[in-house]
C-alpha positions as CSV (number, residue, x, y, z in Angstrom):
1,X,-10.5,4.3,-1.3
2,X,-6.8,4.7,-1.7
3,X,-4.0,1.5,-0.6
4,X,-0.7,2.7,-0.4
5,X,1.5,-0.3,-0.5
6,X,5.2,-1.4,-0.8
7,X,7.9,-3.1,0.8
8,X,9.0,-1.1,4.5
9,X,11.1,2.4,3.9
10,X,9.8,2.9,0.7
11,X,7.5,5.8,2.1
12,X,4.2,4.5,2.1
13,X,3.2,6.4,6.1
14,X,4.8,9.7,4.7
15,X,3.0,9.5,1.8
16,X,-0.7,8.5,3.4
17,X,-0.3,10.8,6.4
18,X,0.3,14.1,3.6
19,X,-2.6,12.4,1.4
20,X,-4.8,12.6,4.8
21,X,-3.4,15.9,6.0
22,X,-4.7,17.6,2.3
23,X,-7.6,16.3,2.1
24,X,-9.7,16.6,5.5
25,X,-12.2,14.1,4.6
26,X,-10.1,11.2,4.0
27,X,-9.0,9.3,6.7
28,X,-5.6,7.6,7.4
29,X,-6.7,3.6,8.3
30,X,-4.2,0.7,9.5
31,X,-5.1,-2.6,10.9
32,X,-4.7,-1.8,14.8
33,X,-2.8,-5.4,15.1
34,X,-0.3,-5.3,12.4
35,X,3.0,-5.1,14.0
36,X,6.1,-3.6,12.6
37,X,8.6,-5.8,13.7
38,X,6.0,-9.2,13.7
39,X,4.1,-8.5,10.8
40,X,0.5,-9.6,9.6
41,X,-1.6,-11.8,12.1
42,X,-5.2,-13.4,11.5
43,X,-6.4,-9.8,13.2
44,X,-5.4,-8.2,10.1
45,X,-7.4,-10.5,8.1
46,X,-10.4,-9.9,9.9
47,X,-9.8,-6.4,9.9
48,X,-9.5,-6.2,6.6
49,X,-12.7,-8.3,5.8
50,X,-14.7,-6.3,8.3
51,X,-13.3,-3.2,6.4
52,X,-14.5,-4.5,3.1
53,X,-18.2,-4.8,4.2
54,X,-18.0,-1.2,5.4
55,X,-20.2,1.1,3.7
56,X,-18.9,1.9,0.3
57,X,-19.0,6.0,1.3
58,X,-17.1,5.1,4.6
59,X,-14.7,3.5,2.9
60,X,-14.2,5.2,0.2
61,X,-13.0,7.9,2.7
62,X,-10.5,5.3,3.5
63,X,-6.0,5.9,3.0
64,X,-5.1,2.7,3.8
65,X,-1.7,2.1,5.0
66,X,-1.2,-1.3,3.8
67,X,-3.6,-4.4,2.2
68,X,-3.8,-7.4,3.6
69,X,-4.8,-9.1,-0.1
70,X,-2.0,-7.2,-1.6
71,X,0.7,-7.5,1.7
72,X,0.0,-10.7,2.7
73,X,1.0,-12.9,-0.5
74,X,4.5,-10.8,-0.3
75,X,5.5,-11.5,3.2
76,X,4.3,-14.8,3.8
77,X,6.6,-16.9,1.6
78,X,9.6,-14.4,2.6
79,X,9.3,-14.5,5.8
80,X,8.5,-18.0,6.0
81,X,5.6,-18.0,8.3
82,X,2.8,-19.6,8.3
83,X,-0.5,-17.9,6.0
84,X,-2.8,-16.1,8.2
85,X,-5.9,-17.1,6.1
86,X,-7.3,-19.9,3.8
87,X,-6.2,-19.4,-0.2
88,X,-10.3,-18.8,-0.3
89,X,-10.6,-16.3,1.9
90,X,-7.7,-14.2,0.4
91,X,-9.3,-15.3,-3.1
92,X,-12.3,-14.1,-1.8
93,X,-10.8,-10.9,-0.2
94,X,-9.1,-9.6,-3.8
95,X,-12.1,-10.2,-5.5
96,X,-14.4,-7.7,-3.0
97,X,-10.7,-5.6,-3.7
98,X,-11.2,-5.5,-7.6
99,X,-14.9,-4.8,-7.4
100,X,-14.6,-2.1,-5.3
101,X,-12.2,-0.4,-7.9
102,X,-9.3,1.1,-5.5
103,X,-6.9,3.6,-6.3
104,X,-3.4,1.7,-5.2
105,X,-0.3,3.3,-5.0
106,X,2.6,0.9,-4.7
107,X,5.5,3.3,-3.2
108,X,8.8,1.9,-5.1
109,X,11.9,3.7,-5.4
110,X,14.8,1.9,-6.4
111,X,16.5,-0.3,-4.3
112,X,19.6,1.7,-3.1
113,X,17.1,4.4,-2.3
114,X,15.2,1.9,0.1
115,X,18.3,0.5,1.4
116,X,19.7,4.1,2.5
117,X,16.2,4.7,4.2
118,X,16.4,1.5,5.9
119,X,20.1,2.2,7.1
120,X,18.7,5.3,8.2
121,X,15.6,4.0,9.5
122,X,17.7,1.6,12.1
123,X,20.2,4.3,13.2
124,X,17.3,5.8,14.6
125,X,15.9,2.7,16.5
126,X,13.3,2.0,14.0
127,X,12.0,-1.5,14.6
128,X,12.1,-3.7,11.5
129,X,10.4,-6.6,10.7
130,X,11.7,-9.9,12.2
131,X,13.8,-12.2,9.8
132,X,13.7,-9.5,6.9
133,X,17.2,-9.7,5.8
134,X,18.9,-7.8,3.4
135,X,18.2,-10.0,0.6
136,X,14.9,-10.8,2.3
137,X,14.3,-7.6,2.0
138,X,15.3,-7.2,-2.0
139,X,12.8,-10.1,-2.6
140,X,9.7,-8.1,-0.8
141,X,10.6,-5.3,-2.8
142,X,11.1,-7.2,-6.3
143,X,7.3,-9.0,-5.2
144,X,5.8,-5.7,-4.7
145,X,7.1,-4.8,-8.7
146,X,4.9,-7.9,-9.5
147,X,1.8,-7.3,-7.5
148,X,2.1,-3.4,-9.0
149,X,1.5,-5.5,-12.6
150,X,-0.8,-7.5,-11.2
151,X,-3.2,-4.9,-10.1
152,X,-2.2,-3.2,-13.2
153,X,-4.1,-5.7,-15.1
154,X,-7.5,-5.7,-12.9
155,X,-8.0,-2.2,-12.2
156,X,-6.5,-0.1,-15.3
157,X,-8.7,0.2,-17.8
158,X,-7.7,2.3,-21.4
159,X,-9.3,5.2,-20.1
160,X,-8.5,4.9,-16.1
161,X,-5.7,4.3,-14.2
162,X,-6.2,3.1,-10.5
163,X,-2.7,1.8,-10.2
164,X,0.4,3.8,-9.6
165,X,4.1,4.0,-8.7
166,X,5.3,6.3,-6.3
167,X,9.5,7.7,-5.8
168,X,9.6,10.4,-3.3
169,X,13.0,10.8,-5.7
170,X,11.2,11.6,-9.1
171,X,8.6,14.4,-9.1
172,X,7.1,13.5,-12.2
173,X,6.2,10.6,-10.7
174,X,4.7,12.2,-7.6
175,X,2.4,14.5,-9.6
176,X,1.4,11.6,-12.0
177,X,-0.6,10.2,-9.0
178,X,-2.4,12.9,-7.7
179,X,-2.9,14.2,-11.1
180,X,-4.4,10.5,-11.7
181,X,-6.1,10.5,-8.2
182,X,-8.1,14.0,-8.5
183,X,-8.9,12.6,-12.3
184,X,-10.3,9.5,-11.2
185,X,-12.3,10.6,-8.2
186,X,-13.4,14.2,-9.7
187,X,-11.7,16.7,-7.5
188,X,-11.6,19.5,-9.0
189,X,-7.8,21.1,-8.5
190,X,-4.1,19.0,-7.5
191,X,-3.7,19.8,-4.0
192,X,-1.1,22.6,-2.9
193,X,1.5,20.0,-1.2
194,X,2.2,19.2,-4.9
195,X,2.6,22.2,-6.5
């Protein structure tokens, strides 16, 4: 199982869709209700709880685009909406998370980098999240740097990392994930899109 997270333009789609593409048996997943310009719903939550009592072979074949345990504690203060769950289901929903052991990549370039995609992103009619302001926006990325050391601290252990930062800028960092990812599930080579 494999969550790419982080805050919007920060590559996470580009990232799972070339994770899916190289290897054929893992399938690209993203709650069919979660909107890009509205955000989470209670339709994600149940999708995501429904997805969580999957069988642990289907969803270990899962690239996730987005976790509602991770997302959903980011976005709901900033966007100042109202929770889409009870504190115990979400309690409830990061501890199936932790047992399950995920590999989570929290796609985080620096700001300016994220800021240029979004400028970009816009020019091309790219709908953005509603009420995400500039500075909104900063404060979704600065949360995702908090839950990347939160998860940190549940899932790595001294001799496994499940938790990772990605920057499509810094290729170093690119090949420290896969090379983690293939180490951490068994596969035996890195895949050719990273050589």
């Amino acid at each position: 199982m494999i969550i790419i997270e982080g805050p919007d333009c920060s590559g996470k789609t580009t990232l799972a869709a070339r994770i899916e593409a190289e290897y054929q048996y893992l399938n690209f997943r993203r709650a069919p209700s979660l909107s890009s310009t509205e955000g989470a719903d209670s339709a994600v939550c149940d999708w995501w709880l429904k997805e969580l009592e999957r069988p642990a072979w289907e969803r270990m074949h899962g690239v996730y685009d987005r976790c509602f345990a991770i997302s959903e504690p980011v976005y709901t203060p900033i966007t100042d909406r109202v929770p889409n769950c009870s504190p115990e289901v979400l309690a409830s929903m990061i501890v199936s998370l932790v047992e399950q052991k995920p590999t989570i990549i929290f796609c985080l370039p620096e700001w300016h980098e994220i800021t240029h995609a979004m400028n970009r992103s816009v020019l091309k009619g790219k709908l953005q999240l509603e009420g995400l302001t500039e500075s909104k926006h900063y404060l979704t990325w600065w949360a995702y740097f908090n839950q990347m050391v939160l998860w940190s601290g549940m899932l790595n252990t001294k001799t496994r990392t499940r938790v990772y930062q990605y920057d499509w800028q810094n290729r170093d960092e690119i090949d420290a994930v896969v090379r983690g990812y293939t180490e951490t599930c068994g596969y035996p080579e890195t895949p050719s899109i990273w050589r």
